[in-house]
N, CA and C of each residue as an Amber inpcrd file, in Angstrom:
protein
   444
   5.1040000 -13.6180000 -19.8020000   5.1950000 -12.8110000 -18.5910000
   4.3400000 -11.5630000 -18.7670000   3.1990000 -11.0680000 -17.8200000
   2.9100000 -10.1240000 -18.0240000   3.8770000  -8.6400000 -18.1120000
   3.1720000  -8.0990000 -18.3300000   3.7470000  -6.1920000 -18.7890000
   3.0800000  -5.3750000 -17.6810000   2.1730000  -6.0680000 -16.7300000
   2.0910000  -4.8230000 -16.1370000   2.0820000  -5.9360000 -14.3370000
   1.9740000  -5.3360000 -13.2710000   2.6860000  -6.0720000 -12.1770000
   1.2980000  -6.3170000 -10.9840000   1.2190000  -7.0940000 -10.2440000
   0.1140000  -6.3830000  -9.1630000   0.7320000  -6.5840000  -7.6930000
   0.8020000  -5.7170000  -7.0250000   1.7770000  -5.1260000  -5.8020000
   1.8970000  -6.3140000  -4.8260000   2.6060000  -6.7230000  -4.7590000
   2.6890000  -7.8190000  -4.1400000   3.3980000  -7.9600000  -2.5920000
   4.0370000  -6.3760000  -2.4450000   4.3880000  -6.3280000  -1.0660000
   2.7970000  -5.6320000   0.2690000   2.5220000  -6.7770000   1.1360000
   1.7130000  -6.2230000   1.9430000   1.5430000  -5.0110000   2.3450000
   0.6230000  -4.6880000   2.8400000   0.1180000  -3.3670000   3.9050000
   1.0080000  -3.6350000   5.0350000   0.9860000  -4.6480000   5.4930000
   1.5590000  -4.9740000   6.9420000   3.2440000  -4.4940000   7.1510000
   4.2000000  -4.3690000   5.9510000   4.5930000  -4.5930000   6.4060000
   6.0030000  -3.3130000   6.1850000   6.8830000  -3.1470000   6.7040000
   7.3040000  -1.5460000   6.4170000   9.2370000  -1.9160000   6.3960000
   9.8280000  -0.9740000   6.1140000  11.4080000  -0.8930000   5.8370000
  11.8830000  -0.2080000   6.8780000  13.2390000   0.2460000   6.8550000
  13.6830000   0.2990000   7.8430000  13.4130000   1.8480000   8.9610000
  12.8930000   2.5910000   8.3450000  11.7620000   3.2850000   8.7170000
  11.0610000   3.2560000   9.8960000   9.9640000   1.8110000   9.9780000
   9.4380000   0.9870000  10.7840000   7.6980000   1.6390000  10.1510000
   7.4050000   2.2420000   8.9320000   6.3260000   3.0750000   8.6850000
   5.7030000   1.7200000   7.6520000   5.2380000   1.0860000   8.3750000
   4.0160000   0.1700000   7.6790000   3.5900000   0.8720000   6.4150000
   3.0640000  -0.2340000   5.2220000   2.5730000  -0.0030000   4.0430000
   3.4560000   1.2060000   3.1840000   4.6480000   1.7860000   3.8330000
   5.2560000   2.8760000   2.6440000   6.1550000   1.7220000   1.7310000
   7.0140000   0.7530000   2.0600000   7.3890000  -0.0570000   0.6380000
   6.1780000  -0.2380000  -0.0350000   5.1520000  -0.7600000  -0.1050000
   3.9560000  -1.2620000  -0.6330000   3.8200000  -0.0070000  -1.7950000
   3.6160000   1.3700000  -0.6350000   3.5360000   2.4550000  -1.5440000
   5.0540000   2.8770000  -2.7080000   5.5320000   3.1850000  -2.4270000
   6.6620000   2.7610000  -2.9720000   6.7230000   2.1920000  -4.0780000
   5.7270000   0.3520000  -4.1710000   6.1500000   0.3770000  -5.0940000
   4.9240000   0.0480000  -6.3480000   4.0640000   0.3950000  -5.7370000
   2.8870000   0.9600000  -6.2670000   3.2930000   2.2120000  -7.1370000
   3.7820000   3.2310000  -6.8260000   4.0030000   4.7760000  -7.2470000
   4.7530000   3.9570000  -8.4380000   6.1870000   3.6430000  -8.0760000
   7.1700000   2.8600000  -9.3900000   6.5210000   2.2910000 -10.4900000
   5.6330000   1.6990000 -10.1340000   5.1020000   0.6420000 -11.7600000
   3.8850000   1.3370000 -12.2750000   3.2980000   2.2940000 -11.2830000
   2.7060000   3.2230000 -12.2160000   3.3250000   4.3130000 -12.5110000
   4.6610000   4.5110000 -12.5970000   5.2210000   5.7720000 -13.1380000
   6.1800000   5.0050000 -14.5690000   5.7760000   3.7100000 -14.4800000
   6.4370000   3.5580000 -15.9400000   5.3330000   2.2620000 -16.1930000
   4.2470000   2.6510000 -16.1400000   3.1310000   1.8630000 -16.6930000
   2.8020000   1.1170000 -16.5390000   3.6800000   0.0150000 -15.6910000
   3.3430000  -1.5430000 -15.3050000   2.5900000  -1.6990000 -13.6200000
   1.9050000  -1.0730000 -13.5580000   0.9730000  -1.4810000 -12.2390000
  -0.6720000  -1.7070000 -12.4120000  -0.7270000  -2.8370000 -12.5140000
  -1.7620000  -3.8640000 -12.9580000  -3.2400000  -3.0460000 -12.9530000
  -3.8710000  -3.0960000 -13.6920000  -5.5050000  -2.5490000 -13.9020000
  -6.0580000  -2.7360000 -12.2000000  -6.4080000  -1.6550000 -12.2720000
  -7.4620000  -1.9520000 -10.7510000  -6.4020000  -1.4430000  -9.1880000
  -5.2340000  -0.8160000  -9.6680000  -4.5880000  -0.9080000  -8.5070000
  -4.3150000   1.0360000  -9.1720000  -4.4710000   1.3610000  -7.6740000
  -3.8750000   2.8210000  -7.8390000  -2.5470000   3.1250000  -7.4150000
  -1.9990000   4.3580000  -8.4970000  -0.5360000   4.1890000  -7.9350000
  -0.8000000   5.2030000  -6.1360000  -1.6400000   6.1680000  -6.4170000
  -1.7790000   6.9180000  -4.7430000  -3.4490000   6.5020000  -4.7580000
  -3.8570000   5.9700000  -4.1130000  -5.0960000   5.6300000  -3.6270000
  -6.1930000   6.4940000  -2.3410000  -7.0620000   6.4160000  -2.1520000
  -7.3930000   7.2730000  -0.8840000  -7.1580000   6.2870000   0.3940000
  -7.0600000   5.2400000   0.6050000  -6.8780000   4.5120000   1.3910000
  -5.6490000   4.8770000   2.5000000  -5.3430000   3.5610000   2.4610000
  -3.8760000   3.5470000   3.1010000  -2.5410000   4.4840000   2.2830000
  -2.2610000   5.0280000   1.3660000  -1.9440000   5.1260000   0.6890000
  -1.6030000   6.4330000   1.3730000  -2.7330000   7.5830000   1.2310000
  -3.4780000   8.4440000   1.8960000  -2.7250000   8.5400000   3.4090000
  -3.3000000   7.5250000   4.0280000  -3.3350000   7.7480000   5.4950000
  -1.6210000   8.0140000   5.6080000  -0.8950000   7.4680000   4.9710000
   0.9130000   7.3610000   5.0310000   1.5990000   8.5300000   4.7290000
   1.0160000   8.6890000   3.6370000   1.2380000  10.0250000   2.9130000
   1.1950000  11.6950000   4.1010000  -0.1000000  11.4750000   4.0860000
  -0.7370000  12.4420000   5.3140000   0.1610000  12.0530000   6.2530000
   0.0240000  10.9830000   6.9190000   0.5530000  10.5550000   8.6340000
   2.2420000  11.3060000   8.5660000   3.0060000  10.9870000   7.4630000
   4.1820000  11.4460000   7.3180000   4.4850000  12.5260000   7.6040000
   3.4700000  13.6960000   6.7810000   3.8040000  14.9120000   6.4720000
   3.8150000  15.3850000   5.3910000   4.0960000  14.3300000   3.9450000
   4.2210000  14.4430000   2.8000000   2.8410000  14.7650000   1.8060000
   3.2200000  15.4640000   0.9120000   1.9260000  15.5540000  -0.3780000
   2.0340000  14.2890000  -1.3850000   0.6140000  13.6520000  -1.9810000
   0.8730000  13.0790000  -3.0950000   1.6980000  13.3410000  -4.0620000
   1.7720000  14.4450000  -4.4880000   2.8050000  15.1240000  -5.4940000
   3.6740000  15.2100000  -6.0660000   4.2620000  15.0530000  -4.4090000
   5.9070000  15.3800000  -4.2570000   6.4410000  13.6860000  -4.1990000
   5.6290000  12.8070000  -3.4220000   5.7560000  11.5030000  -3.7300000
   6.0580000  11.4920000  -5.0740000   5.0060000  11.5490000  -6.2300000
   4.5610000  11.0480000  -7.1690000   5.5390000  11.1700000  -8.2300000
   5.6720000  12.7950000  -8.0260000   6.9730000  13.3580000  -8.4870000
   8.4310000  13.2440000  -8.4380000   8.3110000  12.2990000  -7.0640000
  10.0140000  11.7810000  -6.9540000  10.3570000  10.8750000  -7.5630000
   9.1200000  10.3710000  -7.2030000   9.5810000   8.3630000  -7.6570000
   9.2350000   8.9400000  -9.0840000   8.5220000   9.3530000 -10.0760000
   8.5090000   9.4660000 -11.4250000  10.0060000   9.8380000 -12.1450000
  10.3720000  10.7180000 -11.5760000  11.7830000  11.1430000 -11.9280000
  12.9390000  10.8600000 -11.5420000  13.1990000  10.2650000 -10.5920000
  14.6470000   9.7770000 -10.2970000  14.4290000   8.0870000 -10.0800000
  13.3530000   7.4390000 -10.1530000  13.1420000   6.1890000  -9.8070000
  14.1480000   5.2870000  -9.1750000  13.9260000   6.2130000  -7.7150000
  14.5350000   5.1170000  -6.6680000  14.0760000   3.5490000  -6.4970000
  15.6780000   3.0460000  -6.0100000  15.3870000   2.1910000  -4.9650000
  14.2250000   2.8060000  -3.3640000  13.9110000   1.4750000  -3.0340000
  13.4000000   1.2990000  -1.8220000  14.3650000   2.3660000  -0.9300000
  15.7310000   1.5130000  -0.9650000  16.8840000   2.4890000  -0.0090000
  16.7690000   3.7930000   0.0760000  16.6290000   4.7590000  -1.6750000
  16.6390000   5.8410000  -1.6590000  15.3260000   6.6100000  -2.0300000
  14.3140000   6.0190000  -1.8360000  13.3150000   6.3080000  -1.0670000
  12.9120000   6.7180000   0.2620000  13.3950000   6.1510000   0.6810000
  13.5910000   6.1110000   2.0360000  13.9370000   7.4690000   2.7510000
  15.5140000   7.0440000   2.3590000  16.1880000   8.9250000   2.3620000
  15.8270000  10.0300000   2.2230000  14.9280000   9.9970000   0.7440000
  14.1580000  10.9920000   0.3890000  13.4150000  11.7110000   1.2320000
  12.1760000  10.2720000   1.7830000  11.4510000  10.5290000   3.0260000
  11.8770000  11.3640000   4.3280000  13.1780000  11.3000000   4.5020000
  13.8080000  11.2850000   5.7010000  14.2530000  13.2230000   5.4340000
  14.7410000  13.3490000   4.4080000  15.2780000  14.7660000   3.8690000
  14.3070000  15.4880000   4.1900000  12.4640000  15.0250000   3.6800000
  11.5480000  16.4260000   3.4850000  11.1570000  17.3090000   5.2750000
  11.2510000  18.1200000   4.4250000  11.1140000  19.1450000   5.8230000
   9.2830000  18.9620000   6.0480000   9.8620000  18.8400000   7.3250000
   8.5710000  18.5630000   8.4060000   7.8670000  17.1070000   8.3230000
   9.0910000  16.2130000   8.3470000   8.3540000  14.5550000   7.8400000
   8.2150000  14.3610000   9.3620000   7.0960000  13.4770000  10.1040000
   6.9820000  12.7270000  10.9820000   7.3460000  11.6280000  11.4590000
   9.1630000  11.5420000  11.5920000   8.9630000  10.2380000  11.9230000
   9.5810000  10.0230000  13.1130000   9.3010000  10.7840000  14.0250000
   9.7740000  10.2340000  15.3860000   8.2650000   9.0820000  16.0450000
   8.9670000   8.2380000  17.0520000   8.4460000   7.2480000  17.4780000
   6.9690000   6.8050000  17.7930000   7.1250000   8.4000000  17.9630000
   4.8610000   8.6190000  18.8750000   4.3700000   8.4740000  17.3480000
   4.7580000   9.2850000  16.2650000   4.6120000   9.6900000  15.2110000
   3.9910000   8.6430000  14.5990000   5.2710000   7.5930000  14.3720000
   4.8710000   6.2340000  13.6290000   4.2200000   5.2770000  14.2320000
   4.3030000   4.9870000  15.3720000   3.7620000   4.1440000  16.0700000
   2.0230000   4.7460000  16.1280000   1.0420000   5.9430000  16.2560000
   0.2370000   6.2980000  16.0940000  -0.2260000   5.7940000  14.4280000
   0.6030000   6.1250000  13.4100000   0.7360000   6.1510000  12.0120000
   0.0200000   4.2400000  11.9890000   0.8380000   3.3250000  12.3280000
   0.9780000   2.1550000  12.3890000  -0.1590000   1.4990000  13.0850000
  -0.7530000   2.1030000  14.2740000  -1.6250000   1.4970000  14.9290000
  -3.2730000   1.7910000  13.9610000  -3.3530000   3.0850000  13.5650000
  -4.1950000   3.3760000  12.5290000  -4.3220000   2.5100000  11.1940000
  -3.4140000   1.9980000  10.4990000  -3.3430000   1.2870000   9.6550000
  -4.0340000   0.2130000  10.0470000  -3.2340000  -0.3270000  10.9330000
  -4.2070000  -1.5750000  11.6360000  -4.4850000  -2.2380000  11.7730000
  -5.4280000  -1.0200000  12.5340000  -6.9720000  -0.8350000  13.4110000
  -7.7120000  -0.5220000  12.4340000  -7.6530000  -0.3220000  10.9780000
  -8.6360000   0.3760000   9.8620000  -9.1860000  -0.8760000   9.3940000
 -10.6300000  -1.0210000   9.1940000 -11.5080000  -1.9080000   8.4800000
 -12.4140000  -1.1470000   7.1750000 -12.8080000  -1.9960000   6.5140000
 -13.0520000  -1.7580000   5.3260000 -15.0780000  -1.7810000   5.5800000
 -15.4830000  -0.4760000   5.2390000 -16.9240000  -0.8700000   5.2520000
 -17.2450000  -2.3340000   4.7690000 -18.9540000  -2.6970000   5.6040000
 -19.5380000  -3.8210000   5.2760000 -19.4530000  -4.6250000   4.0790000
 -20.1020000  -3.3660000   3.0560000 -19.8550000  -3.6660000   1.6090000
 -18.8010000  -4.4950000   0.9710000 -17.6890000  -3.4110000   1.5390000
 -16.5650000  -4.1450000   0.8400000 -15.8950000  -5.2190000   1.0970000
 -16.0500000  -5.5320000   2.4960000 -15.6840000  -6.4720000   3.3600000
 -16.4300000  -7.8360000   2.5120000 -17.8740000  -7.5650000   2.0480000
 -18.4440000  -8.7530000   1.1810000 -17.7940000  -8.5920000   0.0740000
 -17.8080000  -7.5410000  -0.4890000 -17.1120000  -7.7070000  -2.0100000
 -15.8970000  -8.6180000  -1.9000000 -14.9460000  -8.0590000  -1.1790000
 -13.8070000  -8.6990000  -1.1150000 -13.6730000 -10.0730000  -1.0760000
 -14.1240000 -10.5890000   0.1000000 -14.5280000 -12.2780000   0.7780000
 -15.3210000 -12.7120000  -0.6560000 -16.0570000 -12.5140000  -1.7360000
 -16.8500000 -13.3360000  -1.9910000 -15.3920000 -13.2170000  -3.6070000
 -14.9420000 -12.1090000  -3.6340000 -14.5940000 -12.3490000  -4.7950000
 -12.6830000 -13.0570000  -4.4620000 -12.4290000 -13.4930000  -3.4480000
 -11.0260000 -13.9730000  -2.9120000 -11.7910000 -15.6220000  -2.3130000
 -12.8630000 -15.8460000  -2.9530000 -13.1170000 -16.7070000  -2.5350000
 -13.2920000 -17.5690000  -0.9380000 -13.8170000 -16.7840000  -0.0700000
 -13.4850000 -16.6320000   1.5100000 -15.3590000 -16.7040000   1.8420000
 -15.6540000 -17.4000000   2.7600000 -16.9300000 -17.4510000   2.9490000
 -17.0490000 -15.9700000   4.1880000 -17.9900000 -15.4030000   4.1950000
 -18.8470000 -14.3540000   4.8650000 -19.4810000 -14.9840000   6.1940000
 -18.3780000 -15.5610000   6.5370000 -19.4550000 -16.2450000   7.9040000
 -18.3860000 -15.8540000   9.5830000 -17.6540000 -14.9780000   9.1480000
 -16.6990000 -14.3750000  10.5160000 -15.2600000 -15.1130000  10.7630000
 -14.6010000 -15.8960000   9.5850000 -14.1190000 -16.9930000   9.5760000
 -12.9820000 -16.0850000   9.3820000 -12.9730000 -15.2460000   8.5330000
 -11.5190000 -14.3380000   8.0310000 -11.9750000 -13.0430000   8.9260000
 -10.9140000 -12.2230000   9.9910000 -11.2100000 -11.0560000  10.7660000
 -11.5600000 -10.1590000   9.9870000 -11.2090000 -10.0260000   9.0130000
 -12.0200000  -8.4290000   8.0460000 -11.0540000  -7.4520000   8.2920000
  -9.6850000  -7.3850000   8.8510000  -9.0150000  -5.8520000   8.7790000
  -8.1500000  -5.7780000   7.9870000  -8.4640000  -4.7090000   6.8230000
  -8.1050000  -4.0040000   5.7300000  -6.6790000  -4.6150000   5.4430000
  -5.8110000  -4.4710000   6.2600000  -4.7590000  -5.5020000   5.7780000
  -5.2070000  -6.5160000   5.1960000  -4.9780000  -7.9000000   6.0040000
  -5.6270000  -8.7050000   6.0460000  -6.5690000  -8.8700000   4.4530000
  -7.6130000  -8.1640000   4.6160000  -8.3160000  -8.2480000   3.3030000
  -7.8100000  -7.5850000   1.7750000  -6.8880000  -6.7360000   2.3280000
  -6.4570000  -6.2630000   0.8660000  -5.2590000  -7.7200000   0.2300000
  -4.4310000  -7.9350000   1.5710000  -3.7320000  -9.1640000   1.0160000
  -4.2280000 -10.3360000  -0.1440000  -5.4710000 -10.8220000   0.7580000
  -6.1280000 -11.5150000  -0.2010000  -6.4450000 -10.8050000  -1.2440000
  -6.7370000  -9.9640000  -1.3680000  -7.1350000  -9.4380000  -2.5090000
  -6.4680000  -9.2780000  -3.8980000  -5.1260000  -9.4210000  -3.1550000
  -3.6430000  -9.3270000  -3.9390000  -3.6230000 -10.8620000  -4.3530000
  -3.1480000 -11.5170000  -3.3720000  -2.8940000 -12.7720000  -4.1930000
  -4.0200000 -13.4720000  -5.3890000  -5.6320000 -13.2080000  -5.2820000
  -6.5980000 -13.8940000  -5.5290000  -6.3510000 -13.2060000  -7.1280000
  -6.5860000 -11.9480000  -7.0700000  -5.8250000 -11.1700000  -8.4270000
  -4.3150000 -11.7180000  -8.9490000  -3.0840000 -11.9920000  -8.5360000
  -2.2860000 -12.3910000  -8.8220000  -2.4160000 -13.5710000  -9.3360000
  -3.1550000 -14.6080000  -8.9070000  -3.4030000 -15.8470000  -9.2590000
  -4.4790000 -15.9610000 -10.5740000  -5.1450000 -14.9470000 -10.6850000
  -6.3440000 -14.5080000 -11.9620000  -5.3110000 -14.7250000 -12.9840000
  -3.9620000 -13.3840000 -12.6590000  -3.5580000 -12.9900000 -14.0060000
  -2.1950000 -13.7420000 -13.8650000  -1.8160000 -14.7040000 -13.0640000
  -0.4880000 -14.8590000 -13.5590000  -0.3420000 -16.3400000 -13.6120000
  -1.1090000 -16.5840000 -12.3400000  -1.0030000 -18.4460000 -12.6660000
  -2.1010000 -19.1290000 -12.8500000  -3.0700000 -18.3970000 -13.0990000
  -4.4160000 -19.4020000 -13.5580000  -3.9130000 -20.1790000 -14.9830000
């Protein structure tokens, strides 16, 4: 069994919240705050990661810093979220938060990087939005290191 993990909960998809990609983050932050989050994966990223963080209200920091030290559950994560003063989560809030996620695509570049290395032909066949492509990106890596 490997020792270190690669995030296996989507972008797409969010807790009870309704804030897309924060489990993902969540639990990204967790396995890099006790070492097991797989080479190549950031525990706060500029990405989506970023956009949640920001969209919320919250600092990397204070994220980084919670989940390092009390290493919640998902549940009390959550809460956490819900406690910090000046979090965004009324409806316009998230639903703006959510539609941004997306609606976000990944420059040209990467859009090839991705497709050629998830094994996906470059011919308009897969839509290209950042979800979507990071998924693959997850499993094609998961399958490198865990069941090849």
């Amino acid at each position: 069994m490997s020792s270190t993990y690669v995030p296996m909960i989507p972008c797409n998809v969010a807790g009870p919240l309704g804030v897309l990609h924060l489990p993902r983050l969540w639990l990204k932050v967790s396995l890099e705050a006790r070492g097991k989050l797989a080479s190549g994966y950031p525990g706060i990223g500029g990405g989506f990661d970023q956009m949640v963080i920001a969209g919320l209200g919250l600092t990397p920091e204070a994220v980084r810093k919670f989940v390092a030290d009390k290493k919640p559950t998902y549940a009390e994560f959550e809460t956490w979220v819900k406690a910090q003063s000046g979090v965004k989560l009324d409806r316009a809030s998230v639903y703006k938060l959510n539609q941004s996620l997306l609606g976000y695509h990944h420059d040209a570049d990467t859009v090839k990087s991705l497709l050629k290395a998830t094994g996906y032909p470059d011919n308009g066949s897969v839509l290209g939005a950042a979800v979507e492509l990071n998924a693959l990106d997850d499993w094609a890596t998961f399958h490198a290191e865990v069941l090849k």
